[in-house]
N, C-alpha and C positions, 0 to 999 in steps of 0.2 A: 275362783282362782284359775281356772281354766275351760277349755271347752273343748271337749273329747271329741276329734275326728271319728266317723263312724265308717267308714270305707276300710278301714286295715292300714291305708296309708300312713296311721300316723302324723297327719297334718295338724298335731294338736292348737289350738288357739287359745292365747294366755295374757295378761294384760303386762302394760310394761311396769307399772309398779302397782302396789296396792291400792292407792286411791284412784288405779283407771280403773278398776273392777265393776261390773254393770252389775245392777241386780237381779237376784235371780227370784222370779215372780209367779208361785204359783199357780195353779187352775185361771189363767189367764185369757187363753185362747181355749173357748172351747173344754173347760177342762183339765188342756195342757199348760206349759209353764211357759214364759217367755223372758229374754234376757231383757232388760230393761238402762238403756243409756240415758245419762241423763244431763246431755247435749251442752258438759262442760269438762269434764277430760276424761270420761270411761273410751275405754277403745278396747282390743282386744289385735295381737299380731301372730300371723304363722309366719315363722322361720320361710326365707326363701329356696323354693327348690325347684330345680328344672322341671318337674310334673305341673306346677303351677304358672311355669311358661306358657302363655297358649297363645295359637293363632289361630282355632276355634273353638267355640266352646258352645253351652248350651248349661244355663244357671235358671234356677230357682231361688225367691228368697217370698218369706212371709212378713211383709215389717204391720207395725202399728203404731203411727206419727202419733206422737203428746202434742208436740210443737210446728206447723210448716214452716219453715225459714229454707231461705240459704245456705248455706246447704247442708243436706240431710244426709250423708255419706253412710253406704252403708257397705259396700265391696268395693274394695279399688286395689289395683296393684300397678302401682308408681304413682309417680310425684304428678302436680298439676304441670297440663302440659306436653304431661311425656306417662302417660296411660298406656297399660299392656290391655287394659280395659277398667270399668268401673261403672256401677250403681248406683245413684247419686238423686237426692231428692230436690225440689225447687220449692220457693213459699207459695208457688202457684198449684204445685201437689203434681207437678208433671214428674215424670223418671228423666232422668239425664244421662247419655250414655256416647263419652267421648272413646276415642281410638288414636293413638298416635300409630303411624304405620312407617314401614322400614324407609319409605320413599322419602322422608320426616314429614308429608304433610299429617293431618291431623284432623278429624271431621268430630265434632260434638252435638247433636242431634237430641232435641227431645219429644217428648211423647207429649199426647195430646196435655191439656190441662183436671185438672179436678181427678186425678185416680186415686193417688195417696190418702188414706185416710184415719181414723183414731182406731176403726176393727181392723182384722187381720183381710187380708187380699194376698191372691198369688200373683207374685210378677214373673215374668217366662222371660228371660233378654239373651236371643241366641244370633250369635255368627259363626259368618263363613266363608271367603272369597269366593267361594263359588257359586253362592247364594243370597249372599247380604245379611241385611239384620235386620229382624221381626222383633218386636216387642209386645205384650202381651201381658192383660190386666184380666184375672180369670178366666183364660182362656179366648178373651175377644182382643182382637189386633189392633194395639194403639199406635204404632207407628214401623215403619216398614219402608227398605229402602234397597236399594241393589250395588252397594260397596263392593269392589271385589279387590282391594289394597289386602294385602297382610301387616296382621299388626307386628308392632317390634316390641319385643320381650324387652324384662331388665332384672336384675340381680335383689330386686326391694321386695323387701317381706311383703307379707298378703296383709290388709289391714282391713277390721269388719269395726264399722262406727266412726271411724275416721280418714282422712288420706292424709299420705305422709308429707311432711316440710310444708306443712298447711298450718291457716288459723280459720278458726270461724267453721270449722267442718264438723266437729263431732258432732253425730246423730243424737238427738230428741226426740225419741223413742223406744220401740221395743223390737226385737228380732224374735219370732218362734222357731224358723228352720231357713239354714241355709245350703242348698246342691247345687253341685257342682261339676259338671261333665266336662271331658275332656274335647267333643264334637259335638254338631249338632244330633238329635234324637231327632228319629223316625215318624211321620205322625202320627200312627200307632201309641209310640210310645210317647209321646205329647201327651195324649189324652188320658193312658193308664197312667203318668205322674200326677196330671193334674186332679183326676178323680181322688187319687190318694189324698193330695192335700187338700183338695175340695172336704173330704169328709172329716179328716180329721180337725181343721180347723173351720169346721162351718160357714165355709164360704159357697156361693150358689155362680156355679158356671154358667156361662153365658151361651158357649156350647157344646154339644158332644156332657153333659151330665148324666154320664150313662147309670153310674153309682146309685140307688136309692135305698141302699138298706142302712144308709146315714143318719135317715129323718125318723123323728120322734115315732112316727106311728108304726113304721119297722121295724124297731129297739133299740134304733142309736148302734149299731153295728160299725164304727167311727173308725174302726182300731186298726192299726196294720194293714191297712186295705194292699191287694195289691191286685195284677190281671195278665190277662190275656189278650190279643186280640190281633184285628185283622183290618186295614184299610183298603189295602190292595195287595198285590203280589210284591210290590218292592216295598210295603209299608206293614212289619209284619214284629208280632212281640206276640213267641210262641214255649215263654221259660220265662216263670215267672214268681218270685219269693217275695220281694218286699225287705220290711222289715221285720216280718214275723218268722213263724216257725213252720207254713204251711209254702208250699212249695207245687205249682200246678207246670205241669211240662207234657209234651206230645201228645197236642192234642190232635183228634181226627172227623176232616169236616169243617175245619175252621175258614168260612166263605169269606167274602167280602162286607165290614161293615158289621162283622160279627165278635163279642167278647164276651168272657166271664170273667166280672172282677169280682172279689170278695174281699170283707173284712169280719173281725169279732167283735161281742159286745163288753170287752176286757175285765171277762170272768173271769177268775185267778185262776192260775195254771193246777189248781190244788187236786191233793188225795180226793177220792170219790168222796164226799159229803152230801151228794143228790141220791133221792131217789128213780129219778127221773131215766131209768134205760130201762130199756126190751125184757121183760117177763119171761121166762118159758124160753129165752134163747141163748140159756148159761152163759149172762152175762154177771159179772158180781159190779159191775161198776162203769162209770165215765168220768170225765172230765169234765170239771167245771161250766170252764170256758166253750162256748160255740160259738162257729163261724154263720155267714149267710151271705150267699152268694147270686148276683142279677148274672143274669144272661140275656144278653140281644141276641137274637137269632138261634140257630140251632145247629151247636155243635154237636160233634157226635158222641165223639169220651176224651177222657185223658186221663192221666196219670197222676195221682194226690200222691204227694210225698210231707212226712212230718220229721222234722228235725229234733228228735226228743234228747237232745245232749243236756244232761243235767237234770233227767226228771226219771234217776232213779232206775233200777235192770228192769231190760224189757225181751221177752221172748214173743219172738214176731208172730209165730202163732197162735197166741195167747191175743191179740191186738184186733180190734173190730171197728170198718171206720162205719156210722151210725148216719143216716143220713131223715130226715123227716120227711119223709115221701108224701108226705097227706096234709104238711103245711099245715101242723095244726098248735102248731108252736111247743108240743112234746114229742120225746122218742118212746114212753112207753110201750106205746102202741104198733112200734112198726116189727117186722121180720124179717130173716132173710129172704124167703120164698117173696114178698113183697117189695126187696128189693131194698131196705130198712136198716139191714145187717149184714154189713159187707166186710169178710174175709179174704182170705190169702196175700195176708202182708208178708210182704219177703225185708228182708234187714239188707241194703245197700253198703254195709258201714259205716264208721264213721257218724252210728247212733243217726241212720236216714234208714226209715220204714218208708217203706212203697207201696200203694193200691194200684194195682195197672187196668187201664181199661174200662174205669168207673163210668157208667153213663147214666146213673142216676139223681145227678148235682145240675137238677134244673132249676132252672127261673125262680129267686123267691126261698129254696128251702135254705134249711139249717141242718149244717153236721159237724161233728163231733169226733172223741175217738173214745174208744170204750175198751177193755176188757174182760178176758174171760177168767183172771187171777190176779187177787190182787194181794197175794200171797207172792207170786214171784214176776209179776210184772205190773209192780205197784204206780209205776210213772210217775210223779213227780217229788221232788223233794223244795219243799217252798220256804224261798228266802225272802226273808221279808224284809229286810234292809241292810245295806254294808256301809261303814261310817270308816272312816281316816282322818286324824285331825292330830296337829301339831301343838304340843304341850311341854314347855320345860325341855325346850331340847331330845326331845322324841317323840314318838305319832304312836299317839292311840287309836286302837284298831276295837270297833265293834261292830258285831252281827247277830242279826235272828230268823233263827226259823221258826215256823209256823206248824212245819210237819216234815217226818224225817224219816224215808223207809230203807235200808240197807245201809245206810251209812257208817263208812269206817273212820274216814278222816277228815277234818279243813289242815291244807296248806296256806300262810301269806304270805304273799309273793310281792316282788315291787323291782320297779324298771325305774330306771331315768329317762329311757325315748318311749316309753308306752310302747316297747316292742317286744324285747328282750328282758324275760326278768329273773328273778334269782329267789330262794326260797328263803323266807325271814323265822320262822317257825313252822311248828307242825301242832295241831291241837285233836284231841281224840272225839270224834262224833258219836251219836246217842244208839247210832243203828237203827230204830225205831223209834218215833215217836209223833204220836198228833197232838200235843201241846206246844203251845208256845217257848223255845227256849234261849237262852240269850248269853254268848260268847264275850269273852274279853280277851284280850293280848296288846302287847307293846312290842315296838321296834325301837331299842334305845340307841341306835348306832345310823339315823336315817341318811338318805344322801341330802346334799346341801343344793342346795334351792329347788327348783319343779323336778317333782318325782311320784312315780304312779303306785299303787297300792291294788292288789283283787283276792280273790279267797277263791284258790282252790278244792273243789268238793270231791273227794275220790270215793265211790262205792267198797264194798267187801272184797265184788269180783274185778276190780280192778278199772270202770269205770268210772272217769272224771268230767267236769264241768268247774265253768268259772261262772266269776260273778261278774256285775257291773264294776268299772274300775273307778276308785277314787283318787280325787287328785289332791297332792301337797305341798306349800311351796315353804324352806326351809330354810332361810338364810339367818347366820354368825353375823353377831354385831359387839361391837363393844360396848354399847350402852346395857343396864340391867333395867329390867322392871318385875315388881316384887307385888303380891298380893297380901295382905293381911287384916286381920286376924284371918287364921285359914286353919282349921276350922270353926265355923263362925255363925252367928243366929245373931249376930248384930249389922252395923254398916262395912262397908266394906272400905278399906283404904289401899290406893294404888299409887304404890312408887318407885317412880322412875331417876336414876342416875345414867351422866353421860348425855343428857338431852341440853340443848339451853334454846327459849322461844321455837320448839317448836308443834305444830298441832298433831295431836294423836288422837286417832279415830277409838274408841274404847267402843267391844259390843261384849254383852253375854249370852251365851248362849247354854241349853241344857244339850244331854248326850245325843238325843235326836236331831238336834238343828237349830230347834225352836229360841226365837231371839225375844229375850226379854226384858236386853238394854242395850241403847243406842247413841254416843254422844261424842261431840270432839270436841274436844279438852287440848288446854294450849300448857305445855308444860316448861316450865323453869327449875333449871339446876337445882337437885336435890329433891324438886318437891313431893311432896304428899299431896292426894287429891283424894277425896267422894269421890267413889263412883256409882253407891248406892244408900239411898237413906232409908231412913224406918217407914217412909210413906210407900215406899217401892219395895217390899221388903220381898225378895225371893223365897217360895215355896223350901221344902227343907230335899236336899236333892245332890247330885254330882253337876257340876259346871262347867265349861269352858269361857275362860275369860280371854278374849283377844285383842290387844293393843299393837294398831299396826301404826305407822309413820307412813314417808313420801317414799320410800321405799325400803322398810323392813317390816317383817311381822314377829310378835310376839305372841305367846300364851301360856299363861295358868292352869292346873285346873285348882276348881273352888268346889268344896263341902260347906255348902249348908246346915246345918244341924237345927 
C-alpha cells in the first residue's frame, strides 16, 4: 500500500489505486524482499515537491528484469519528452537515461547493451553540468559523457515502474532499493554506497570491492554495512552511520586510498541469551548481534558511537564495547589489558554512547557491546513485529515482543503525512519480561484514505523509542461487502451490494500477513460468491479478509472456529 521514504523527508511512495500495487516479495534478493511490478499497471507515485526538482543528482536503484522489453521504467519524473530525468530499461538490457534541459533541447543516451538482468545489480546514474553524466553497472562505467545543459524541472509527481501520460512503460520486474541524492557524491563516497549495496544484495564489484566480510566464509556479515574512507584530500567520507545503529566519526590517520567499512551478521538486537563475553571482567552480558569490520590500510583510531534508542535504560558506565582482538571468532577470551574490553563510554544524548579513540577495530575483527548490569542497563527491548490493518471501518493494531526490560508503556500513534502524529491510545507494558508477548488494540475513528500507524515504547524512567511504521489506506464507499457465516468452520460466502460487473480482487490473509487466498472474482448486483470451499478449508484461527476494486478497499475480519 505504500513505500515508506527512509530519509525523514517523508517522500512517501503509494500506488494510485489498488490494483497498481506491486508485490511485496520476500527473501528475494539476497535474503531481502523486493517490490515486484508486474509490467501491466502496478506503479507506485510520490506527490511532487520542489526537493525532487533536481538539476543534479546522484541515484541508486537495484532492479531485477522478469521481462526486457521496451520499456522498463523505473524513475522518471516528467512526461516523455519533457524529463527532469529518468531510469528507463531497453529490450536490449541497456539503461536509458534522457534529459530535457532549460534550453528545451533534449539528449537521450544510452548505456552499453546486455547490463540489465533477472539478479539484482547496482546501477549508479549521476549528473552535473559541471561534470556530465557517468553511468555505472557495479561500480564499472557503462557510459559517460560531458553535458554541461541544466535540466528543467516540472511540477509532476516522482513515478517508480512507470512514466507518466505513457503506454507501454510499466516495468516487468522487481525493485529492491531505490537512493536518491540531491548532488553528485564524492568518490569516496561512491565506493562506501556501493560496498553497502554490494553486500547486502550479493552483488560482486567490478571495482574498489573493498567490503569482504559479506562472503560466506566471513559470516555473511551483509547487514547495514556502512564506512569510512579516503580517496584523496577533496575525496573524503570521514562520518559515517548507514543504516544501522553503529556510527564511526573522527577518525585519525585516515591516508590516501584508506577505509573501514563494517557491517553485522543480523543477530537480533536481543537481551543477553549468549554466553559468549569476557570471564573475570565483570561482565554479566552482550548483545547478540556483532559487527565485523575490513580495513585497507591503517588508520589510526576513531570514534564508535551506538544509537541504543529503544533498547531499554542504559547507564554509560555500565557499557563495554568488546572487540576480538585474537580473531578467533569468540569474546570469551579477550581483556581489557589486552585491549578486548573497552570502557569509558560517555552518553552524548539523545540515547548516543560514545568510545572515543578506539584503536583496536582492526582488519578482519568483530565487536560488539556488552555490559556490566543487566539489572539496570539491560539494552534492549525486542519487537518482534508491528501490524496495522484495516477492517470494518477501523484498523487493527497488533504487536509482539520477544523480551521486555523496564517497560512502562506502548503509545499508538498515526499521521496522515508520516510526519506529524497524534496519540490513538495508550496500552500498559509488562516491565519485565523474556517471553514472548502479544498486544492488541483498535483505532475505530481512522483517517480516510493513506495514513500512517507506529507504537510508541516509553520506559519507567521516561525513555522512549518507536517502532517501524505501518501503512493504511482507508477510503468510504458506498457499496457494502459482507462476510458470512462469521463465525465459521464451513465455506465462506462473500457479499457484495452496490457493485454491478465489476472485478474484485479477494485475498485472505491471517494476523501476521500470511496469504492463504487469492482470486478475482467479477461481481454482479446483489451477488453471493465462494470464496472458499471445503477443499481449501482454513486452519481454525483470526482473519483478515480483503476485497479491494479499481479503486476501493475493503475488509472483514473472519473467525475460523
Amino acid at each position: 500500500t505504500a513505500w515508506a521514504d527512509q530519509s525523514g523527508n517523508a517522500f512517501n511512495a503509494a500506488p494510485p489505486t489498488t490494483t497498481a500495487r506491486p508485490a511485496f516479495v520476500s527473501n528475494s534478493a539476497n535474503g531481502y524482499p523486493t517490490l515486484d511490478f508486474d509490467g501491466t499497471d502496478d506503479q507506485l507515485w510520490v506527490n511532487d515537491n520542489a526537493a525532487l526538482d533536481l538539476t543534479q543528482w546522484h541515484f541508486f536503484i537495484v532492479p531485477l528484469i522478469d521481462t526486457q522489453k521496451d520499456y522498463n521504467a523505473f524513475v522518471v519524473k516528467g512526461n516523455d519528452v519533457n524529463e527532469n530525468y529518468e531510469m528507463l530499461g531497453f529490450a536490449d538490457a541497456s539503461m536509458h537515461m534522457p534529459i530535457f534541459y532549460t534550453d528545451a533541447s533534449r539528449t537521450f543516451p544510452n548505456s552499453t547493451t546486455s547490463q540489465l538482468t533477472a539478479t539484482a545489480n547496482i546501477f549508479e546514474y549521476t549528473y552535473s553540468s559541471a561534470v556530465g553524466r557517468d553511468v555505472y553497472r557495479n561500480n564499472n562505467n557503462i557510459y559517460t559523457d560531458n553535458e554541461n545543459k541544466t535540466p528543467a524541472t516540472n511540477n509532476f509527481s516522482l513515478y517508480i515502474g512507470n512514466e507518466r501520460n505513457t503506454t507501454g512503460r510499466f516495468l516487468n520486474g522487481d525493485l529492491a532499493e531505490v537512493i536518491m541524492y540531491n548532488a553528485r557524491l564524492n568518490s569516496a563516497q561512491r565506493i562506501i554506497v556501493n560496498n553497502y549495496l554490494a553486500a547486502k544484495y550479493n552483488c560482486t564489484l567490478t571495482a574498489n570491492d573493498i567490503y569482504v566480510q559479506d562472503n560466506a566464509a566471513n559470516g555473511n556479515f551483509d547487514h547495514d554495512v556502512a564506512g569510512i574512507g579516503r580517496v584523496d584530500a577533496s575525496n573524503i567520507q570521514n562520518d559515517s552511520r548507514g543504516s544501522g545503529i553503529v556510527r564511526i566519526i573522527n577518525p585519525t590517520g585516515l591516508d590516501n586510498n584508506e577505509y573501514y567499512i563494517w557491517g553485522h551478521n543480523n543477530g537480533v538486537l536481543g537481551a543477553y541469551t549468549t554466553t559468549d563475553y569476557p570471564s573475570g571482567q565483570g561482565l554479566q552480558g552482550r548483545l547478540v548481534r556483532i559487527w565485523r569490520g575490513t580495513e585497507q590500510g591503517a588508520i589510526t583510531s576513531f570514534d564508535v558511537r551506538f544509537d541504543l534508542t529503544g533498547l531499554g535504560s542504559v547507564t554509560a558506565s555500565h557499557l563495554r564495547l568488546l572487540v576480538d582482538t585474537d580473531n578467533d571468532g569468540t569474546f570469551v577470551d579477550e581483556t581489557a589489558a589486552g585491549g578486548g574490553v573497552i570502557s569509558g563510554a560517555s552518553s552524548l544524548g539523545a540515547n548516543i554512547y560514545a568510545f572515543t579513540g578506539v584503536t583496536a577495530m582492526n582488519n578482519n575483527l568483530r565487536f560488539t557491546l556488552g555490559t556490566t548490569s543487566i539489572s539496570a542497563t539491560p539494552l534492549p527491548i525486542e519487537l518482534a513485529d508491528f501490524n496495522a490493518i484495516y477492517s470494518d471501518n477501523k484498523v487493527l493494531i497488533n504487536w509482539s515482543t520477544v523480551s521486555e526490560q523496564n517497560n512502562d508503556y506502548f503509545t499508538i500513534e498515526k499521521s496522515k503525512d508520516g510526519i506529524n502524529y497524534t496519540s490513538v491510545s495508550m496500552i500498559k507494558g509488562t516491565s519485565n519480561s523474556t517471553s514472548r508477548l502479544d498486544y492488541t488494540e483498535t483505532d475505530f475513528s481512522p483517517f480516510h484514505g493513506l495514513s500512517y500507524y507506529r507504537l510508541k515504547q516509553t520506559d519507567h524512567d521516561g525513555k522512549i523509542s518507536y517502532s517501524q511504521v505501518a501503512a493504511v489506506n482507508f477510503k468510504l464507499s458506498k457499496g457494502t461487502f459482507a462476510v458470512s457465516p462469521n463465525p465459521t468452520d464451513g465455506p465462506i460466502h462473500l457479499e457484495f451490494k452496490g457493485f454491478q460487473n465489476q472485478e474484485i480482487l479477494v485475498v485472505i490473509r491471517d494476523m501476521s500477513g500470511k496469504e492463504y487466498y487469492a482470486k478475482v472474482l467479477i461481481a454482479d448486483e446483489e451477488s453471493k460468491l465462494i470464496a472458499n470451499d471445503s477443499e481449501n478449508k482454513l486452519p481454525p484461527g483470526t482473519y483478515i479478509v480483503i476485497a479491494s476494486t479499481i479503486n476501493e478497499l475493503y475488509s472483514q475480519k473472519l473467525i475460523i472456529k
